[in-house]
VMD Tcl script that draws the C-alpha trace (Angstrom):
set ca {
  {0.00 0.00 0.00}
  {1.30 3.46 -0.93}
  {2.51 5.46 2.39}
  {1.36 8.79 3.52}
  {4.33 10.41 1.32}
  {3.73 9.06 -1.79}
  {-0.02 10.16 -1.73}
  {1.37 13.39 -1.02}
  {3.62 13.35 -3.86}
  {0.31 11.96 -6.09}
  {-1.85 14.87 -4.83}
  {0.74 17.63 -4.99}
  {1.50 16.25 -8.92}
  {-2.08 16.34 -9.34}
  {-2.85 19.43 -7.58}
  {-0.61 21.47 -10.34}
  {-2.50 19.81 -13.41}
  {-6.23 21.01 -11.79}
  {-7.83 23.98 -12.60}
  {-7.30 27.00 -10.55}
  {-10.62 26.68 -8.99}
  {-10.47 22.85 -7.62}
  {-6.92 23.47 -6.42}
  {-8.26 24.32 -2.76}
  {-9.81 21.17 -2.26}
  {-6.29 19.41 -2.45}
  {-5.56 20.54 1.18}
  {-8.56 18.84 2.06}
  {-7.56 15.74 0.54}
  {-4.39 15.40 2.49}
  {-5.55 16.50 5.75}
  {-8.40 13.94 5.38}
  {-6.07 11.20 4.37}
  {-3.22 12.03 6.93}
  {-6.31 12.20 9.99}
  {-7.85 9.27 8.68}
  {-11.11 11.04 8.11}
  {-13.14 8.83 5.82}
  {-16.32 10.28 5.66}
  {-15.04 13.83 4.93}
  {-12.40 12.69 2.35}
  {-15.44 11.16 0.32}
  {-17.36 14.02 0.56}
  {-14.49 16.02 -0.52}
  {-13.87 13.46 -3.65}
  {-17.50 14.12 -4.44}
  {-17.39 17.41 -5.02}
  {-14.21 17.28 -6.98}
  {-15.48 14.64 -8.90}
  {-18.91 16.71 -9.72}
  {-16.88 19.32 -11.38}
  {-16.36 19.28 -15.37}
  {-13.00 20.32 -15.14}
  {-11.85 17.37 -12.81}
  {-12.65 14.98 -15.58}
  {-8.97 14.29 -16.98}
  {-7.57 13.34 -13.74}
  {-11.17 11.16 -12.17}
  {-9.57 7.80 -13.46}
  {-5.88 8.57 -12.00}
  {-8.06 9.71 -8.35}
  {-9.44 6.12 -8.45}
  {-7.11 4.09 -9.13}
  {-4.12 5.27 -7.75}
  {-5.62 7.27 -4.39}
  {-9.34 6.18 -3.67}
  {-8.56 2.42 -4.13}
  {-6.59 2.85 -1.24}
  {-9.10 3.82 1.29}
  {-11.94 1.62 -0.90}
  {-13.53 -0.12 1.76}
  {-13.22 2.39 4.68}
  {-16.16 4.00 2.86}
  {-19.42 4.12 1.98}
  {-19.86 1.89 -1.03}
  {-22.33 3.24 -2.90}
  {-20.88 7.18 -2.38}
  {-17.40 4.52 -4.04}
  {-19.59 3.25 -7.21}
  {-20.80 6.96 -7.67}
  {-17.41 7.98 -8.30}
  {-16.27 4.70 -9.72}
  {-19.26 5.87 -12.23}
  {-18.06 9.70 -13.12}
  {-14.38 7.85 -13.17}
  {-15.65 5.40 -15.94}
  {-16.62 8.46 -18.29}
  {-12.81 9.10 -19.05}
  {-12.78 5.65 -20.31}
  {-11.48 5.60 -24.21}
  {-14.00 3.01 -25.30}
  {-16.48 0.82 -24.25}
  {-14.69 -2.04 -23.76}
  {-12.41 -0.45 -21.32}
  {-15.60 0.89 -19.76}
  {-16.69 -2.34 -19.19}
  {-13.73 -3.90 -18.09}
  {-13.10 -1.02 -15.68}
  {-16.79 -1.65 -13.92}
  {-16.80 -4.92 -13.54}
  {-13.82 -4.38 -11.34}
  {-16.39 -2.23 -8.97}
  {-18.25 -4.49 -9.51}
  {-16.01 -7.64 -7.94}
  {-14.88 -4.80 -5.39}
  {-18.67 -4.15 -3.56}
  {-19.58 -7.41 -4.04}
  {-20.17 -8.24 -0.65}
  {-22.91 -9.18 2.09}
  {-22.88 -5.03 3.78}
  {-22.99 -3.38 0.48}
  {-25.59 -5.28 -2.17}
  {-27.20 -1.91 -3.10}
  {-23.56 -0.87 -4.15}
  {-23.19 -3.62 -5.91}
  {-26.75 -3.17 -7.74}
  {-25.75 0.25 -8.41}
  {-22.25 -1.45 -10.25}
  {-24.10 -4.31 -11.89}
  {-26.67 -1.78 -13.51}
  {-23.55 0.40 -14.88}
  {-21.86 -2.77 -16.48}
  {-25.59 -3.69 -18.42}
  {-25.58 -0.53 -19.69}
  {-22.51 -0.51 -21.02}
  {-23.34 -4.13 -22.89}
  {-26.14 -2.44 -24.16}
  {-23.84 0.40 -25.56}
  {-22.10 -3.03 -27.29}
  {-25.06 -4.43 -28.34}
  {-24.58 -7.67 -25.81}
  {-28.50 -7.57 -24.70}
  {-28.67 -10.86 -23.52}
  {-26.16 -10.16 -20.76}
  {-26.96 -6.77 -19.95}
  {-31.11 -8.37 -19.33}
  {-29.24 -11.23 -16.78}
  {-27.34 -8.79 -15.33}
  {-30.58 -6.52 -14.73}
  {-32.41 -9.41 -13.77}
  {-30.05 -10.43 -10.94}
  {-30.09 -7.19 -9.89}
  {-33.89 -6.68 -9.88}
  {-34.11 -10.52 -7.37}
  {-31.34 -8.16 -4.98}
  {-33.70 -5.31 -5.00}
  {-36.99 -7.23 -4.12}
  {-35.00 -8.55 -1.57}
  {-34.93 -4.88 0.09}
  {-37.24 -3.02 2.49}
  {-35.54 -0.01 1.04}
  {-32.72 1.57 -1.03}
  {-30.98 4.61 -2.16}
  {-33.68 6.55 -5.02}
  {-30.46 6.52 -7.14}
  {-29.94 2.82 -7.23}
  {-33.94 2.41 -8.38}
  {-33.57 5.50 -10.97}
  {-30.26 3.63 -12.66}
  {-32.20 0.28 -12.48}
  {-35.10 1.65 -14.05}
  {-33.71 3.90 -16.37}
  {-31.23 1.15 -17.89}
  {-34.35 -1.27 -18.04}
  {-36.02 1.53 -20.01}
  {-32.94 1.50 -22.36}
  {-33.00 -2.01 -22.95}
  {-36.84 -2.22 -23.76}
  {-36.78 0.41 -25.96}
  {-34.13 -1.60 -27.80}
  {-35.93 -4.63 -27.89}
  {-38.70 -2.35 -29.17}
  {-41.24 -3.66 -26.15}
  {-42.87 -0.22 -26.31}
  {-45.41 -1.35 -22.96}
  {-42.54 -2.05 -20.87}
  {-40.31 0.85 -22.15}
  {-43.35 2.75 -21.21}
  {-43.85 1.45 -17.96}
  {-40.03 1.65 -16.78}
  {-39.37 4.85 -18.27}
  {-42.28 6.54 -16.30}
  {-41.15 4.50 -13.19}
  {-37.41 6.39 -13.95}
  {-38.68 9.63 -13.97}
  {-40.58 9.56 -10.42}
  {-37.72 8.69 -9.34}
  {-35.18 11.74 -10.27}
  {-36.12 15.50 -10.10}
  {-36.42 16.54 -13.54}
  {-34.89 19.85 -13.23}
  {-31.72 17.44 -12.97}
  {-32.32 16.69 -16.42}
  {-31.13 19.08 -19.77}
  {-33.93 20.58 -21.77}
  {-33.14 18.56 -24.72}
  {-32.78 15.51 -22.65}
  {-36.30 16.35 -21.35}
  {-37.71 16.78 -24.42}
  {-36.58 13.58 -26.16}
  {-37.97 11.12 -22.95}
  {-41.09 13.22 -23.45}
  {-40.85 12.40 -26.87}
  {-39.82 8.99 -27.18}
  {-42.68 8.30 -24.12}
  {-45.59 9.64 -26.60}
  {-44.46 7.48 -29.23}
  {-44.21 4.09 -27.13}
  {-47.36 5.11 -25.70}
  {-49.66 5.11 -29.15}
  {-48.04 2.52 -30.76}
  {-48.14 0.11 -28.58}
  {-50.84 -2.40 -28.39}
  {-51.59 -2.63 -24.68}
  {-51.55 0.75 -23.44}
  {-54.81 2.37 -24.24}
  {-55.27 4.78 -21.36}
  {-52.22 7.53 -21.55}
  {-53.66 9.26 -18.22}
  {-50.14 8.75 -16.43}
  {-48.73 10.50 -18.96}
  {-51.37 13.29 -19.55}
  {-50.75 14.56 -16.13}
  {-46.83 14.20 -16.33}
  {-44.92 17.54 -16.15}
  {-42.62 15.96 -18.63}
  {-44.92 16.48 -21.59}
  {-44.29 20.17 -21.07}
  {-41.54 19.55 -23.11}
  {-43.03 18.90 -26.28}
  {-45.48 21.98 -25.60}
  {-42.29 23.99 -25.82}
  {-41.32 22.79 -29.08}
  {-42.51 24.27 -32.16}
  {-41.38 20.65 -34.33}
  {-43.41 18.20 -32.03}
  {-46.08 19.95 -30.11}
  {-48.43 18.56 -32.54}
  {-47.45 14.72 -30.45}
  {-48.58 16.03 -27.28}
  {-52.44 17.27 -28.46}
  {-52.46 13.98 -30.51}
  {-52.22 12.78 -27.22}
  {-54.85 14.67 -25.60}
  {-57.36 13.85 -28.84}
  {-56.67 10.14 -28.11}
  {-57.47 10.63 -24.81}
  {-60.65 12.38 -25.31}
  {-61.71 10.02 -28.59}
  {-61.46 13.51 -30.39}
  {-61.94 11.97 -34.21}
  {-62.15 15.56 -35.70}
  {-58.64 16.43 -33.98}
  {-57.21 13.57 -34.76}
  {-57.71 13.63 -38.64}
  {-55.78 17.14 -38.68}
  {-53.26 16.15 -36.59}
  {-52.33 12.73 -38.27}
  {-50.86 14.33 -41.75}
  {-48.06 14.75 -39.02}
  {-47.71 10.63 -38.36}
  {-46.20 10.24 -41.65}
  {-43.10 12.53 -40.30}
  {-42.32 9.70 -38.06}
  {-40.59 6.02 -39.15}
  {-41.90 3.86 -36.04}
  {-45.43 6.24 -35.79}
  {-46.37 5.51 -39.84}
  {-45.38 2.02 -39.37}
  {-48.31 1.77 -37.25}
  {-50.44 4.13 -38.95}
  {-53.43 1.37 -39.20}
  {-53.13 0.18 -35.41}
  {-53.13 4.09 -34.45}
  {-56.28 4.79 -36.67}
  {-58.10 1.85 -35.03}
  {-56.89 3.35 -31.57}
  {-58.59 6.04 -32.17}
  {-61.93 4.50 -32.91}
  {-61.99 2.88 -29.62}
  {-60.90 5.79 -27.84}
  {-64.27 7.50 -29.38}
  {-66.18 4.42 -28.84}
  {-65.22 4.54 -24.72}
  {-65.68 8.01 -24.70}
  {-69.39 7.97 -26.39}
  {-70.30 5.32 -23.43}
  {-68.32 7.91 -20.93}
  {-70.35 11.00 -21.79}
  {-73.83 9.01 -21.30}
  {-75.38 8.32 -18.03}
  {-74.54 4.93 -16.70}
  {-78.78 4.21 -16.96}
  {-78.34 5.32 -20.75}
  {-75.73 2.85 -22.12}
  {-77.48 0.38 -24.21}
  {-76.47 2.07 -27.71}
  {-77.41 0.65 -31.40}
  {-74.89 0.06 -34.07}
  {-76.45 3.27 -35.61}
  {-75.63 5.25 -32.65}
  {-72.09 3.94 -31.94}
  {-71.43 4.08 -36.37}
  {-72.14 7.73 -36.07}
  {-70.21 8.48 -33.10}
  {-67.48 6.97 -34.31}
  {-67.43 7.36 -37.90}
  {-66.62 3.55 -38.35}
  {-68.46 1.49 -40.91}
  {-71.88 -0.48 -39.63}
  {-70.40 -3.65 -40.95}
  {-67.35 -3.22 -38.47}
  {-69.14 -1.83 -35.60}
  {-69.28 -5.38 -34.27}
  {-65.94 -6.43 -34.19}
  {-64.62 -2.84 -32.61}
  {-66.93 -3.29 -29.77}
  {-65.80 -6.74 -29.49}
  {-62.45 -5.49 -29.31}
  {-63.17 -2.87 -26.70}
  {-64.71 -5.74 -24.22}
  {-61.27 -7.30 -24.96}
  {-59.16 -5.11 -24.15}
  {-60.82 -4.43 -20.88}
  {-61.86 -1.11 -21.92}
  {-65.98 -1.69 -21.83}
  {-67.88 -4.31 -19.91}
  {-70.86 -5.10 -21.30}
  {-72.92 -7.55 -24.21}
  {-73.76 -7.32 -27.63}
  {-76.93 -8.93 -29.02}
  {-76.16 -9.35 -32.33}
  {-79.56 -9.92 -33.59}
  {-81.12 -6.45 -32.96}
  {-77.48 -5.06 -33.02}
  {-77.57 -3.19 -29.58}
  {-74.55 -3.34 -27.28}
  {-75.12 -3.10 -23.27}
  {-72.41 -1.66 -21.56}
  {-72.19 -1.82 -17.92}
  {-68.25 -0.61 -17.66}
  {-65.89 1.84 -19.12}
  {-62.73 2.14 -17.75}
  {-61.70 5.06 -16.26}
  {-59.61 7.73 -17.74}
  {-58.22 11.54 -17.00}
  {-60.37 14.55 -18.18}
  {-59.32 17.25 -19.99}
  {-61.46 20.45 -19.18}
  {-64.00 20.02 -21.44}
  {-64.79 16.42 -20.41}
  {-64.91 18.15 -16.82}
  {-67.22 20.24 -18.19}
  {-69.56 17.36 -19.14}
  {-69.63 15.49 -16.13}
  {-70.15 19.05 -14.40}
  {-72.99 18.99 -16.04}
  {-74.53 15.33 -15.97}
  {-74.03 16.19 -12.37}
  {-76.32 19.16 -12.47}
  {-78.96 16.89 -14.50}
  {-79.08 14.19 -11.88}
  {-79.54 16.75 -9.27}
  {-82.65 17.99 -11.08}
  {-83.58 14.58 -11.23}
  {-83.66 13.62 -7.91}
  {-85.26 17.10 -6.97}
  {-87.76 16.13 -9.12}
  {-88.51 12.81 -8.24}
  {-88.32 14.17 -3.90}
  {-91.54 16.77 -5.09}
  {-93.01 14.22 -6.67}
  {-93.00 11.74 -3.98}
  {-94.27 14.46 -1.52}
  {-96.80 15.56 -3.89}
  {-98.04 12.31 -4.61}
  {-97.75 10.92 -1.10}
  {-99.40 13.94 0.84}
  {-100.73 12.89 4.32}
  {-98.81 9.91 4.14}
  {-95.62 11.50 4.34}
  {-96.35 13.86 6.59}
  {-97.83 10.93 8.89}
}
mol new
graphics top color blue
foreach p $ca { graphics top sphere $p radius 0.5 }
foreach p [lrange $ca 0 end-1] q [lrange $ca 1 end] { graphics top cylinder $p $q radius 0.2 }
display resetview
C-alpha cells in the first residue's frame, strides 16, 4: 500500500495539473487522508469529482488514491465515483472492463445496493455493445437483490429503471419501455435533467405510448410535467395534443393532426393500429359522456359516433370488451350493445365540463322525483 508520502507526492502532482478553482480542495484531501477522516475525504472526492473540469484526472483519483481507502467508505458514495471515473474511459470495452472491477470490489454481504448500483452500470454498457442478452441477466439479478430490500438509495432504483427503459426500448417492447421509463422519472427531479434531454424522454414516451398495443389509457402521462416539453417545441407539439385527442376520442382532432404521423418512421409504421386506436378511444368516450342508466347504444348510434363502418361496428366493440376497456354484451340480432363498464380515464377540461354537467342533470332529477314523492304521497308523508 502506498505510504502517507507518496499520496502526497500523487496529490501535490495532481494538484498542479487542476484547474485554478479545484486546487483548494487538495488541502482537504491530504488532511483527510493524513487524519484518517473517511467520511469527509469522500465528501471532498465528491465534489471534486462533480466538477467538469476534474474529468482528466477522475480515473488517476481512483485508481491510484481512492482504491486505497476503498472499503473504509461508503460503497455506494465509491460506485458513484467509480461511475463519473468510468466516463474518461477511451472506449467501451475499457468501460466495461473497468466496472466490472467495482463491480467484484462491492460485491459483498454489507454493500448489495452498491453492488446493484455497479451491476446496472456494467448492463448498460453491454447495451452500448449491443450484448442484450447479458446486460437483461445482469438486470435481472439485480432486480431478485432489489426485491429482496425493504428499502434503497432513489439513485440505485432511478439507474435500475432507467437502464431497463434503455433495454426495452431496444428490444422495441414499447409497454414495458413505457412502464419503466415513467417509473425512472418519479424517481429523479427533472430539473436534474437538460432541456433537450427532457424533451426527447417526453418524446420517445408519446411514441411508445400510441403505438403500442396494450396501453390504451395515456392518463399517467397526460398529467406528467414531462410532456411540457413537447409543448415547448414548435417541431413536435403537434405529439402532445395527438395525445390529448386520443385521450378524449377527439376523431375531428385527430384527422388534422395525423398528416403529421407520416413525419415519423416507427409512428407511420403503425399508422393502421393508431387509426383503429382512435376508434376505440371515441367508442369509450361515447359510453363515458352518457349516463350509466343510458348505455345500451345501437350500431347506428355507436357508427355515427365513431365514424366507423356499420359492418365493423361489431368487431370494434368486441375489441373494446377485450381489451378491458368496456364491460358489457352485444346482441347481435337487434345489433344493440349493453355496456355496464368503461374504464376510467383523466379529463381534460371540457370532459370536466360534461360530467359538471350530468351532475347538475341528476340533481334535477332527484329534486324532481323528492316533489313528486311528496306531492303524490301527501298525508302519508307527513304521517
Amino acid at each position: 500500500m502506498m505510504n502517507v508520502d507518496s499520496i502526497s507526492d500523487f496529490l501535490a502532482e495532481q494538484r498542479d495539473q487542476a484547474p485554478e478553482e479545484l486546487q483548494p480542495l487538495f488541502l482537504d484531501f491530504e488532511n483527510f487522508w493524513e487524519r484518517k477522516l473517511w467520511h469527509q475525504l469522500t465528501d471532498a472526492l465528491v465534489q471534486f469529482f462533480s466538477h467538469p473540469d476534474s474529468a482528466p484526472q477522475r480515473l488517476s483519483f481512483y485508481k491510484v488514491f481512492i482504491l486505497k481507502f476503498a472499503d473504509k467508505i461508503n460503497q455506494l458514495k465509491l460506485v458513484d465515483l467509480a461511475l463519473k471515473a468510468a466516463t474518461q474511459c477511451k472506449d467501451d470495452q475499457e468501460r466495461l472492463a473497468f466496472l466490472q472491477s467495482v463491480v467484484k470490489k462491492v460485491d459483498k454481504e454489507n454493500s448489495q445496493d452498491a453492488l446493484v448500483f455497479a451491476s446496472v452500470a456494467v448492463a448498460r454498457v453491454k447495451l452500448n455493445l449491443n450484448e442484450l442478452d447479458d446486460a437483461r441477466k445482469d438486470l435481472d439479478a439485480a432486480e431478485r437483490i432489489l426485491d429482496s430490500f425493504d428499502s434503497v438509495e432513489t439513485i440505485v432504483h432511478a439507474a435500475f429503471y432507467d437502464a431497463n427503459a434503455s433495454y426495452y426500448q431496444r428490444k422495441m417492447d414499447f409497454a414495458n419501455y413505457y412502464r419503466t421509463a415513467l417509473l425512472y422519472l418519479a424517481c429523479i427531479d427533472l430539473t436534474s435533467l437538460s432541456a433537450e434531454e427532457r424533451h426527447r424522454r417526453a418524446y420517445y414516451l408519446s411514441v411508445a405510448a400510441l403505438v403500442s398495443n396494450s396501453i390504451y389509457n395515456f392518463g399517467e402521462l397526460l398529467l406528467h410535467p414531462i410532456l411540457d416539453a413537447l409543448a415547448q417545441s414548435n417541431e413536435d407539439a403537434w405529439l402532445r395534443e395527438l395525445l390529448f385527442a386520443y385521450n378524449r376520442g377527439d376523431l375531428a382532432a385527430y384527422d388534422v393532426l395525423s398528416e403529421n404521423i407520416s413525419s415519423n418512421k416507427l409512428l407511420n409504421e403503425h399508422s393502421t393500429h393508431l387509426r383503429q386506436k382512435i376508434y376505440l378511444a371515441a367508442l369509450t368516450e361515447a359510453v363515458f359522456r352518457r349516463p350509466p342508466h343510458d348505455r345500451t347504444m345501437t350500431f347506428a348510434t355507436i357508427a355515427q359516433e365513431t365514424k366507423v363502418r356499420a359492418e365493423e361496428i361489431e368487431h370494434l366493440i368486441m375489441k373494446a370488451l377485450s381489451l378491458g376497456l368496456l364491460r358489457g354484451t352485444i346482441d347481435q340480432v337487434d345489433e344493440i350493445a349493453r355496456i355496464t363498464w368503461v374504464q376510467p380515464k383523466v379529463l381534460d377540461m371540457k370532459q370536466i365540463g360534461n360530467m359538471r354537467q350530468r351532475l347538475l342533470d341528476w340533481d334535477s332529477n332527484v329534486n324532481q322525483l323528492g316533489n313528486w314523492i311528496e306531492a303524490a304521497g301527501k298525508d302519508v308523508w307527513a304521517a
